[in-house]
N, C-alpha and C positions, 0 to 999 in steps of 0.2 A: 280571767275565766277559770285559770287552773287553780288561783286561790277559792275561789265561791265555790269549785267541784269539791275540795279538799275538806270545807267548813262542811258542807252538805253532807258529807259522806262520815265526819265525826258526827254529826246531829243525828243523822240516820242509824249509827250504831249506837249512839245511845240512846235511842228510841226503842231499838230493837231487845236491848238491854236491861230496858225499864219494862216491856212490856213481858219479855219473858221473869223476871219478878214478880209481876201483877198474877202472869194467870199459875207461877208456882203459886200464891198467895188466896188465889182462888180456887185451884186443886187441892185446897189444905179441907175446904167446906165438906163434909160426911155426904151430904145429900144434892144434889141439885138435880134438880127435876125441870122438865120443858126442854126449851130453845137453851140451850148451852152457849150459843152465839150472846142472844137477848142476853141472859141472866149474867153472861161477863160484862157487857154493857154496864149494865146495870148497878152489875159490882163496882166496879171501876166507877162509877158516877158517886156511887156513895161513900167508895175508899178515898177519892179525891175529895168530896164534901168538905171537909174538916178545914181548910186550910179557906182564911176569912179573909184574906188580902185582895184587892183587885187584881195586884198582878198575876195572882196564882188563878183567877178566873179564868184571865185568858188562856194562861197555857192549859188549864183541864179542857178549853173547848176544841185545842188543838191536838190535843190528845185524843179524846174523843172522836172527832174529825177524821184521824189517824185512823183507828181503828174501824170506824166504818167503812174508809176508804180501801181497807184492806182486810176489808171481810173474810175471804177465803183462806188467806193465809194466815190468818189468826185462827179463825175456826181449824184449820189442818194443825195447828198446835194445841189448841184447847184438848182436840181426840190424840194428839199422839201424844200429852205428861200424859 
């Protein structure tokens, strides 16, 4: 149990790691208009695009996934970069 808390907790910080790269990468854009939520979505769908292997499908959906599931706290980062 204390090994799979341990593993959890490095994935977890590198998620969190990866995601604050995405939305510096997305605060770089001059303009974004609308839902700021939405349009990082969005970004992020398309930043991932690029990468043609199956395996890299799955983890964009899990990433994605990621992010929805933690709407709130990604939106309270998107406003505070």
């Amino acid at each position: 149990m204390v090994e799979f808390l341990i593993e959890w907790d490095i994935r977890f910080n590198k998620m969190e790691n990866f995601l604050d790269k995405l939305i510096t990468e997305f605060k770089k854009i001059k303009r974004v208009r609308g839902d700021l939520f939405l349009n990082f979505v969005s970004f992020v769908n398309l930043y991932l695009t690029g990468m043609d292997d199956d395996k890299y499908k799955d983890i964009k959906k899990n990433i994605l996934q990621y992010i929805v599931a933690n709407k709130e706290t990604i939106t309270m980062k998107l406003i505070q970069y």
